[in-house]
BAPADO-333437 format. One line per field, with one value per residue (C-alpha): residue number from 1; residue in one letter; x, y, z. Coordinates in pm, 1 decimal. Example, Ala and Ser with C-alpha at 12.3 -4.5 7.8 and 13.67 -1.06 7.14 Angstrom:
# BAPADO-333437
k <- [1/2]
r <- [A/S]
x <- [1230.0/1367.0]
y <- [-450.0/-106.0]
z <- [780.0/714.0]
***
This chain:
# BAPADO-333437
k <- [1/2/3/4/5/6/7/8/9/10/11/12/13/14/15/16/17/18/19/20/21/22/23/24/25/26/27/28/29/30/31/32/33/34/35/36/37/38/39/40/41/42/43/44/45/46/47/48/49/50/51/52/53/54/55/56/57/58/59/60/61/62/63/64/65/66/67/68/69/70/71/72/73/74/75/76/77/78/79/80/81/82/83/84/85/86/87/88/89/90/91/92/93/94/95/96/97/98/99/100/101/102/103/104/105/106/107/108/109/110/111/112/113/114/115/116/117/118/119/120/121/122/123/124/125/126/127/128/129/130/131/132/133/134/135/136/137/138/139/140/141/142/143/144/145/146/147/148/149/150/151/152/153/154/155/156/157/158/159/160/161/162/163/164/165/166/167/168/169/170/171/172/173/174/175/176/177/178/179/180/181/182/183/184/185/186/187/188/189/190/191/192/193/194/195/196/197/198/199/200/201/202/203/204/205/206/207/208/209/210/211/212/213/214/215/216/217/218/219/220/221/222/223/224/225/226/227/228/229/230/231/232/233/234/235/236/237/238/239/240/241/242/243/244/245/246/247/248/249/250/251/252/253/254/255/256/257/258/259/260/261/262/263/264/265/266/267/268/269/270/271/272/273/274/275/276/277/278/279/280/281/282/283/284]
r <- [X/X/X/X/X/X/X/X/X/X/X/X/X/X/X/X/X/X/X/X/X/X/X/X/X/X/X/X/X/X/X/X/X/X/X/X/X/X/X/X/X/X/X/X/X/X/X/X/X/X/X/X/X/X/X/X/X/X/X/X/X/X/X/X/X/X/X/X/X/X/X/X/X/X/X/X/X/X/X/X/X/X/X/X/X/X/X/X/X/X/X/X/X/X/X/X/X/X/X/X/X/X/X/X/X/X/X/X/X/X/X/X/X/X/X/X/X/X/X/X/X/X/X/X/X/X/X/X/X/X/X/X/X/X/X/X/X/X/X/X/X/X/X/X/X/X/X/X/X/X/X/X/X/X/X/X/X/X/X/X/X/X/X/X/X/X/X/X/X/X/X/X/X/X/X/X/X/X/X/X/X/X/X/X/X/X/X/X/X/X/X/X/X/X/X/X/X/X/X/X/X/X/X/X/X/X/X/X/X/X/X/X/X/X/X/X/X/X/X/X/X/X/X/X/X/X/X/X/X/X/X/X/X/X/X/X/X/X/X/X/X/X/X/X/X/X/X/X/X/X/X/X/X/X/X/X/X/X/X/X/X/X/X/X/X/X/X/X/X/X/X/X/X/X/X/X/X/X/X/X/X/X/X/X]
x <- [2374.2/2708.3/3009.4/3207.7/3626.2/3769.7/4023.7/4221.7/4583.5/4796.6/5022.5/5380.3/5366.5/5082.5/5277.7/5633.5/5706.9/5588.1/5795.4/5733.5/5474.5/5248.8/5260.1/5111.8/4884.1/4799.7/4688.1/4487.5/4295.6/4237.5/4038.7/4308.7/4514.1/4738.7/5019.7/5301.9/5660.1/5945.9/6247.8/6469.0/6296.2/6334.2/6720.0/6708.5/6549.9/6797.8/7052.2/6935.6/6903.2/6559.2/6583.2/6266.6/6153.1/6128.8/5946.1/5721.1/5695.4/5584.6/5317.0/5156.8/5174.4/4998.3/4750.4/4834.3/5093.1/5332.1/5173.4/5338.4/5682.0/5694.3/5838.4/6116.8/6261.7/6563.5/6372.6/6524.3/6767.9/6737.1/6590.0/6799.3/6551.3/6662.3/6460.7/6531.0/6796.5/7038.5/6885.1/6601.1/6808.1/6976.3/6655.4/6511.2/6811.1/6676.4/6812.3/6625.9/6802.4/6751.0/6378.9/6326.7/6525.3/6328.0/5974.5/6027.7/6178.7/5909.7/5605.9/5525.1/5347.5/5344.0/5584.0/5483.3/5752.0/5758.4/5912.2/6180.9/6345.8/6351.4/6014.7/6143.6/6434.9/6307.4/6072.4/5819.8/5922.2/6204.7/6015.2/5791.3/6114.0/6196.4/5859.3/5848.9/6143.3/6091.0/5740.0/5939.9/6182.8/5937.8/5706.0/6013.5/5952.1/5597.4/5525.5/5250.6/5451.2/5259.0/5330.9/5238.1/5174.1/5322.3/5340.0/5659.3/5878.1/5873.3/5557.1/5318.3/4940.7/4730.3/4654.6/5042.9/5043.3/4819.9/4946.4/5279.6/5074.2/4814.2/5140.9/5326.3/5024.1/5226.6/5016.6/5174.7/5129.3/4904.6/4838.4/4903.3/4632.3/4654.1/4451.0/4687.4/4860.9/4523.8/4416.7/4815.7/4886.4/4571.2/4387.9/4043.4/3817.7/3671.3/3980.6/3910.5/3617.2/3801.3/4098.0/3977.3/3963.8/4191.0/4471.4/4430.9/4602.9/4602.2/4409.8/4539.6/4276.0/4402.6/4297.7/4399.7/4325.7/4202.0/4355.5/4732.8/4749.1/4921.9/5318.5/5292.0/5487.2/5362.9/5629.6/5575.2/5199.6/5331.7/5405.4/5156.0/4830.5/4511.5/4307.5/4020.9/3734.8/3961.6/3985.6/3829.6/3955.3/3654.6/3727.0/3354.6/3342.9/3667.0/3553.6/3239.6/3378.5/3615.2/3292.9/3184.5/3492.0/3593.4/3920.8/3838.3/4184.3/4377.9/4229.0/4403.4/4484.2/4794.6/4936.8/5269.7/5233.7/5443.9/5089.4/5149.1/5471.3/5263.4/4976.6/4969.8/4918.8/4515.5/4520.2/4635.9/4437.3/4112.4/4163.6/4321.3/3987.3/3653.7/3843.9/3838.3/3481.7/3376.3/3445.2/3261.3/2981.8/2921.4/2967.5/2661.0]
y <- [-3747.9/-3631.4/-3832.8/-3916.2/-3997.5/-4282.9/-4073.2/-3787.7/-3622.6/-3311.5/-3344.9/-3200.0/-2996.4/-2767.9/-2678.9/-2725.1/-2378.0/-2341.0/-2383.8/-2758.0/-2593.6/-2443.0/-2755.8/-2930.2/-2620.2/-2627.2/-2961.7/-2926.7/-2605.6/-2841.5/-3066.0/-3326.2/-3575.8/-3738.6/-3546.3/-3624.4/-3532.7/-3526.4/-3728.2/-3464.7/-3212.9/-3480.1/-3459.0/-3056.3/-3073.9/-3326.5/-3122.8/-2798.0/-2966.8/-3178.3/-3520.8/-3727.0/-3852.1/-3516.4/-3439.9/-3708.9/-3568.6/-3267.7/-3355.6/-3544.4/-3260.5/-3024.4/-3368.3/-3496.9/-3734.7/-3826.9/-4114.8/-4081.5/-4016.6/-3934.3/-4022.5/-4266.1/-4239.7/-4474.0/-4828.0/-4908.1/-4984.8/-4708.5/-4369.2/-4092.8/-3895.4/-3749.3/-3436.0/-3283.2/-3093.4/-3180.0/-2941.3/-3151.1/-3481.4/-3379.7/-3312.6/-3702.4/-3928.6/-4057.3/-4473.6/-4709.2/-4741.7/-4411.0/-4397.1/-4675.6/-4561.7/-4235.4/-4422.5/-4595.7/-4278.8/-4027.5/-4302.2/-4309.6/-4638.4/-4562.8/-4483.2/-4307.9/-4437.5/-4209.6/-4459.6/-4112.2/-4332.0/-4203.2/-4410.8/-4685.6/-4730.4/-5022.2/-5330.9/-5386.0/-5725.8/-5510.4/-5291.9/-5514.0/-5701.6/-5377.6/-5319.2/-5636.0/-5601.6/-5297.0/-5460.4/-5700.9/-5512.6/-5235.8/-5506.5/-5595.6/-5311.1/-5278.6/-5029.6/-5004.1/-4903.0/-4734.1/-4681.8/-4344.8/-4352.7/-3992.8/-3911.0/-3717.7/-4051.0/-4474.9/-4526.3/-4275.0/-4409.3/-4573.4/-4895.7/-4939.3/-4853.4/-5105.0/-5395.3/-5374.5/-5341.0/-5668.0/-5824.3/-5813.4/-5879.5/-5799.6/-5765.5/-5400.2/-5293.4/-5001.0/-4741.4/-4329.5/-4159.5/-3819.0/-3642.2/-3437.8/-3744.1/-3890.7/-3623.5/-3539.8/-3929.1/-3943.6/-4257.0/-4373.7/-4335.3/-4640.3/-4878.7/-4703.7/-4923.7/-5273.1/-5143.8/-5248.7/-4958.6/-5111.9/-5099.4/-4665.5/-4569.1/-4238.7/-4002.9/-3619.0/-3415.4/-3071.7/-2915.6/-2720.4/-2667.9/-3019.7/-2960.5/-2780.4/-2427.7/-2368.1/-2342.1/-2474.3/-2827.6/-3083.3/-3010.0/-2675.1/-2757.7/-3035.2/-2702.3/-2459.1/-2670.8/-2538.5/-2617.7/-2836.4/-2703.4/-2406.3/-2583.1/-2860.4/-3213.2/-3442.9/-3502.5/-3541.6/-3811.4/-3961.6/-3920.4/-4065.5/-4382.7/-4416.8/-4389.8/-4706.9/-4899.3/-4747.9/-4577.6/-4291.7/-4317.9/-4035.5/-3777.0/-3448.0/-3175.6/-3190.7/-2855.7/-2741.5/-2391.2/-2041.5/-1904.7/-2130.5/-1945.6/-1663.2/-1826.6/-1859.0/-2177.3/-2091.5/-2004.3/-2321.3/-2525.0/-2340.2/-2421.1/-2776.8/-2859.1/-2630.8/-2741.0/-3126.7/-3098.4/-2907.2/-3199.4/-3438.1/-3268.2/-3218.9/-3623.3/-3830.0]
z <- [-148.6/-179.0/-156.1/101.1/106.7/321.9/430.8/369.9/364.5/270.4/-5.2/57.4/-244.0/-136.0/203.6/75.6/143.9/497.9/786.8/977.3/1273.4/944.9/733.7/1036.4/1113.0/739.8/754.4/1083.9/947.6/648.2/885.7/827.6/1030.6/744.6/573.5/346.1/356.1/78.2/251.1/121.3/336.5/693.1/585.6/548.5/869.4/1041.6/916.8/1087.1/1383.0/1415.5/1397.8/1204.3/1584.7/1671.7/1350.8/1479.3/1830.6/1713.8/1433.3/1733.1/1926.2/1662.7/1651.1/1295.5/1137.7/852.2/642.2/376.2/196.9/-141.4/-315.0/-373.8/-760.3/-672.8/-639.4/-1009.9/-1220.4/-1417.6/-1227.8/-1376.8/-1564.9/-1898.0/-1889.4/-1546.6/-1420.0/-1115.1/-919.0/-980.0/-899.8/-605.0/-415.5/-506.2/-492.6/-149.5/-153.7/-50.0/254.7/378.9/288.7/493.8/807.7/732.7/761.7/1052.5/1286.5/1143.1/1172.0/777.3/703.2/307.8/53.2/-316.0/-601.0/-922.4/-1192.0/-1311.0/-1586.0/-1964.7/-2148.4/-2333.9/-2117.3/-1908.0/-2013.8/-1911.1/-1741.2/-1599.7/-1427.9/-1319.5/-1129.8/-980.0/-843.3/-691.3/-532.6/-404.6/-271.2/-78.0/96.3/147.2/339.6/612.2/715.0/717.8/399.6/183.1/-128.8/-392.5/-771.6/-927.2/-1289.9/-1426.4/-1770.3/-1815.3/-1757.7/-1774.4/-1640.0/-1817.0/-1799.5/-1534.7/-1820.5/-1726.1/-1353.0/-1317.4/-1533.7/-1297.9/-974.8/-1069.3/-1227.0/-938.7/-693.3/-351.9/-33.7/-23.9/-408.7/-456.8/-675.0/-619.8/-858.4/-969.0/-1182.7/-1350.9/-1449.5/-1556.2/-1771.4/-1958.7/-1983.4/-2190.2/-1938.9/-2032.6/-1708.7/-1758.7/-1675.4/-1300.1/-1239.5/-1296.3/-1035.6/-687.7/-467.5/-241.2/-451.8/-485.0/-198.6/-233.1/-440.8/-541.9/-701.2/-908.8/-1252.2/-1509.2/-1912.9/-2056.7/-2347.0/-2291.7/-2404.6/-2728.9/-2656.9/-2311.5/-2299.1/-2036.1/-1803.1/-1806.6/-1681.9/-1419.0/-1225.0/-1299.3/-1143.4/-1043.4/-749.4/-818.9/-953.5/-1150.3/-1469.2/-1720.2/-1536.8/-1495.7/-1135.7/-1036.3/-1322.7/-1172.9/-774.8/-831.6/-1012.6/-690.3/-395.9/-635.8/-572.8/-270.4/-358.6/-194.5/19.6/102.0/-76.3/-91.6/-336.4/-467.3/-646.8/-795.3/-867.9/-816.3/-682.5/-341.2/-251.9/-95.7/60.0/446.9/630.0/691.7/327.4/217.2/467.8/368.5/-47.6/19.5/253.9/-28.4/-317.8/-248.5/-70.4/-371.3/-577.2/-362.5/-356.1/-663.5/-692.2/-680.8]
***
């Protein structure tokens, strides 16, 4: 019997380049209610003219909503990556502050925090602190705030994700799981079945080349993702392991490619919905 998700969403990335009434259409084509947003694209907006309630006004109106913002690179002391550019920079520098404000005016209930800081830079103790703090403010005002484990930066595997989610053991800790980040960190699949299900929060399926291509560097990949099902990733092997535990939450396909820039809203909302269903049905 195939396997079912808890729930779903659209990642920002796959509809980044789509005017705000197509990300929403995207998403509904997709069969999908949830969405993320960058907080750097509600200020673009606000800027032009429409305020994050109205943002919210209108994603009811198309009938979905904004869970999510992702993501929030600022929660420590150290963020400033070493290997991006400030083009880069000046499109995640969101503060705490203004994530927050941003949250409560568009209706996002969950936040996604990329740990951005050079590896080695921080502790882990340090980061740890940081999480938890972030934990605690993040729960006045009612957030579920989520650590994503990406290899390019200070928190590169899920064996480390984890440790600083369990150490920190906040009512509002969770886990963002990607499989890109999976598969390039070099995680064993196994460590998924000891991490509750209800501490994935959200779950973004892709592909690619398991092994990386000869002269292509792991940033170069981050934005040249595949669909799921288009490449080697064992994300049967990893979907199946999460309908065990039940951290099936939020699924979505999450791409960074050039190839996106010319797909329509029905285009994207038709691959975002096969690819992922693809995937769970070939799960058992």
């Amino acid at each position: 019997m195939p396997v079912t998700a808890n729930s779903f969403l659209m990642p920002f990335s796959n509809v980044a380049h789509l005017p705000l009434a197509e990300k929403f259409e995207a998403t509904r084509i997709a069969g999908y209610s949830a969405l993320s947003l960058m907080p750097y694209e509600l200020d673009q907006l606000e800027a032009a003219g429409t305020p994050p309630s109205e943002v919210r006004a209108r994603a009811a109106d198309a009938g979905v909503h904004v869970a999510r913002l992702d993501p929030l690179n600022t929660w420590s002391r150290i963020w400033l990556p070493d290997n991006m550019d400030d083009a880069y920079v000046a499109t995640v520098n969101t503060t705490k502050e203004r994530m927050f404000t941003l949250c409560t005016a568009v209706g996002a209930t969950q936040i996604s925090l990329n740990a951005t800081f050079p590896r080695g830079s921080m502790t882990l103790d340090q980061i740890t602190e940081d999480y938890a703090a972030i934990c605690r403010d993040a729960a006045e005002h009612g957030l579920m705030c989520d650590l994503e484990f990406i290899p390019l930066w200070g928190v590169p595997t899920l064996q480390m994700g984890w440790d600083i989610v369990r150490g920190v053991g906040a009512p509002n800790s969770g886990l963002v799981f990607d499989t890109w980040h999976f598969v390039r960190g070099g995680s064993e699949i196994a460590l998924l079945s000891d991490i509750p299900g209800n501490k994935i929060h959200c779950v973004q399926l892709n592909d690619g080349p398991l092994l990386l291509p000869p002269g292509v560097t792991i940033k170069d990949n981050c934005y040249d993702r595949k669909f799921p099902g288009d490449g080697g990733f064992p994300n049967v092997a990893i979907v199946e392991v999460l309908a065990r535990t039940g951290g099936l939450n939020h699924v979505g396909a999450e791409v960074f490619s050039p190839v996106l820039a010319g797909m329509t809203a029905q285009e994207i909302g038709d691959v975002s919905r096969d690819s992922v269903n693809t995937v769970l049905m070939g799960a058992k």
